[in-house]
C-alpha positions as CSV (number, residue, x, y, z in Angstrom):
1,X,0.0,0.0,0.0
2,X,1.3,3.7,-1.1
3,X,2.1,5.8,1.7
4,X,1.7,9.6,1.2
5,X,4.2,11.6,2.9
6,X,3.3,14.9,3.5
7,X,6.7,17.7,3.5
8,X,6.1,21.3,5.6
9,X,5.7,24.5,3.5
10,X,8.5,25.6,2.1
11,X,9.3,28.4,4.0
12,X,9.1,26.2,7.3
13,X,11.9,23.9,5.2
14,X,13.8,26.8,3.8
15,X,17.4,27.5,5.6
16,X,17.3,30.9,7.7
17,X,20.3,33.2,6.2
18,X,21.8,35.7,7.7
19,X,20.2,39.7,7.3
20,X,22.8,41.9,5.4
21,X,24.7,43.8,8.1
22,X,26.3,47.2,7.3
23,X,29.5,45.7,8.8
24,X,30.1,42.8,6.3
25,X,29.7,45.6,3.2
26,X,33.1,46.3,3.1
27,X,34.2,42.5,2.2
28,X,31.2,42.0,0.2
29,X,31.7,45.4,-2.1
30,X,35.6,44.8,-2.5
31,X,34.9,40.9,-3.6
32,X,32.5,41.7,-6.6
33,X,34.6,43.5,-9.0
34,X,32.2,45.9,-11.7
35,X,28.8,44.9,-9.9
36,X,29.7,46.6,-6.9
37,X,26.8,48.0,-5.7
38,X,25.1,44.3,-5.2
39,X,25.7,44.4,-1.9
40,X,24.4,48.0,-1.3
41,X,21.1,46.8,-3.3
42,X,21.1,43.6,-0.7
43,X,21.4,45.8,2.2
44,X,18.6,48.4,0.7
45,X,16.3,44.8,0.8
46,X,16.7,43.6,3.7
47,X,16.0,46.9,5.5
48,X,12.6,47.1,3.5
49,X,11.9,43.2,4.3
50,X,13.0,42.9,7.8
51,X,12.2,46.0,9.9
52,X,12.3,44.4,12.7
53,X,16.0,43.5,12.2
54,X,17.1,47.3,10.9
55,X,18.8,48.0,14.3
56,X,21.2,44.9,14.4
57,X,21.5,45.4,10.6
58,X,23.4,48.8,11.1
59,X,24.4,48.8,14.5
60,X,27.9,47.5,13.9
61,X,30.5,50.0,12.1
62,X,31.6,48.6,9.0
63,X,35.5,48.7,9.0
64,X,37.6,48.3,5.4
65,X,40.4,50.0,3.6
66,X,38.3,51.6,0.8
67,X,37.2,55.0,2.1
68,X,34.9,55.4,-0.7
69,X,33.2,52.7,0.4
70,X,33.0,53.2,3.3
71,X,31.4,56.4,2.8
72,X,28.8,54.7,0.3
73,X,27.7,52.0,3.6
74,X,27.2,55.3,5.7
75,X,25.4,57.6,2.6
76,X,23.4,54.7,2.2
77,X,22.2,53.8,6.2
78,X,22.3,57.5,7.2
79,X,19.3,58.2,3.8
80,X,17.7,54.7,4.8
81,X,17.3,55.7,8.6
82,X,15.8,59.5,7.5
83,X,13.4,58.2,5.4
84,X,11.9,55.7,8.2
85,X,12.6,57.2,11.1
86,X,15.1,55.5,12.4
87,X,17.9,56.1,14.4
88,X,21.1,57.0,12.8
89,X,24.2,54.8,14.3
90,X,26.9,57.4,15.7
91,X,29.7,55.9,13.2
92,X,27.6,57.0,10.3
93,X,29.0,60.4,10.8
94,X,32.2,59.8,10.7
95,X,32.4,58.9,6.8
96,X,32.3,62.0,4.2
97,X,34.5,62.0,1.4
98,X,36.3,65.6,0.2
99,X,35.7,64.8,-3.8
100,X,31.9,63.7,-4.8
101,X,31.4,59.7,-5.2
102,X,28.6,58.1,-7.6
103,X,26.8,54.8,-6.1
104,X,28.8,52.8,-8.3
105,X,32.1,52.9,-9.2
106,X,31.5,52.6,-12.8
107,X,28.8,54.8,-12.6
108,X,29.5,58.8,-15.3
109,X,29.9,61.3,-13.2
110,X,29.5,64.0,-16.1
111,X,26.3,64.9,-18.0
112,X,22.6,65.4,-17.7
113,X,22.3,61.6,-15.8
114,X,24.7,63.1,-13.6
115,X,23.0,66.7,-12.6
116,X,19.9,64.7,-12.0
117,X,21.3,62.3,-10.0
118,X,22.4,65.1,-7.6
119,X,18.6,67.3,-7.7
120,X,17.1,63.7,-7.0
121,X,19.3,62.6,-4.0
122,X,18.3,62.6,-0.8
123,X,19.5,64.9,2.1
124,X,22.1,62.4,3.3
125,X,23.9,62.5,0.3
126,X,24.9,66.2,0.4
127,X,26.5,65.2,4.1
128,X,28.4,62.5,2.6
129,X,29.4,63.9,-0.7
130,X,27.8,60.1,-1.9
131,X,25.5,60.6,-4.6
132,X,22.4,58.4,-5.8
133,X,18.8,59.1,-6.6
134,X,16.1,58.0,-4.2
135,X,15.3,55.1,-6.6
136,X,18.3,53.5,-5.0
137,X,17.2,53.5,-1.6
138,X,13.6,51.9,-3.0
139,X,12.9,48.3,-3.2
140,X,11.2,46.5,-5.9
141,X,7.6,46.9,-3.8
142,X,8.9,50.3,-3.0
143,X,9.6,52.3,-6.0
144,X,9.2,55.6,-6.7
145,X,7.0,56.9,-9.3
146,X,5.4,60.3,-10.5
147,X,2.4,59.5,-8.0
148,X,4.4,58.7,-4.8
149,X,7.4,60.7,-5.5
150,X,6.6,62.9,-2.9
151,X,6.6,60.6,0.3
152,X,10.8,59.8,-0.8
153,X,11.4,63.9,-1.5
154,X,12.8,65.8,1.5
C-alpha cells in the first residue's frame, strides 16, 4: 500500500540566512569587482523586508580600507534611517569624502544623468558627498514613481 508523505511548507523547510549587516559591506563590495553595488542593493532589501532587524543590521560599524566605500555603507544607512525614522548609528557620521562619489564605481559622473542624479538625491547624500537618486534606496515593492514621488522627496 502507497504511503503519502506529506513535506512542511517551504518556507518552514527553507534554511534561515543571515540579514545583510552594514558591517560585512566592506568585504562583500571589495569581492564583486564591476557589480559593486550588489551588496548596497542587498542591504537596501533587507531593511525594506526585515524591519524588525534594521537596528542589528546597522548597529555595527563597517571597517575596510576603501574610504569610498565606506562612505557609500554610511550615505546609504544614514538616507535609509531619514526616510523611516530611524535612528542613525553614531559611526555614520564619521564617513564624508572631500571629492563627490557616484553609487557605483562605474557609474558617469558627467552629464545630464549626472545633474539629475544630484537634484534627485536625498538629504544624506549632500552630508556624505555620496551621490544616488532616491530610486536606489527603493525596493522592488517600494519604488518611486510620479504619483508617490513625494513621500521619498525631503
Amino acid at each position: 500500500m502507497p504511503v503519502r508523505v506529506f513535506k512542511p511548507p517551504l518556507r518552514e523547510r527553507a534554511p534561515v540566512y543571515r540579514r545583510v549587516r552594514a558591517a560585512d559591506l566592506p568585504a562583500a563590495m571589495g569581492s564583486t569587482a564591476s557589480r559593486e553595488h550588489v551588496p548596497l542593493v542587498s542591504l537596501v532589501k533587507d531593511w525594506e523586508d526585515f524591519p524588525g532587524e534594521r537596528e542589528a543590521m546597522i548597529a555595527d560599524a563597517p571597517q575596510g580600507e576603501d574610504l569610498a566605500d565606506l562612505c557609500r555603507i554610511a550615505a546609504v544607512v544614514h538616507a535609509l534611517c531619514e526616510r523611516d525614522g530611524a535612528t542613525i548609528p553614531s559611526w555614520v557620521w564619521e564617513h564624508r569624502s572631500e571629492v563627490p562619489i557616484a553609487w557605483g564605481k562605474s557609474v558617469p559622473m558627467t552629464g545630464f544623468i549626472w545633474d539629475q542624479t544630484i537634484a534627485n538625491a536625498p538629504p544624506a547624500c549632500k552630508h556624505h558627498n555620496v551621490w544616488f537618486d532616491y530610486q536606489f534606496i527603493s525596493s522592488v515593492r517600494r519604488r518611486v514613481t510620479k504619483d508617490n514621488f513625494r513621500d521619498f522627496a525631503p
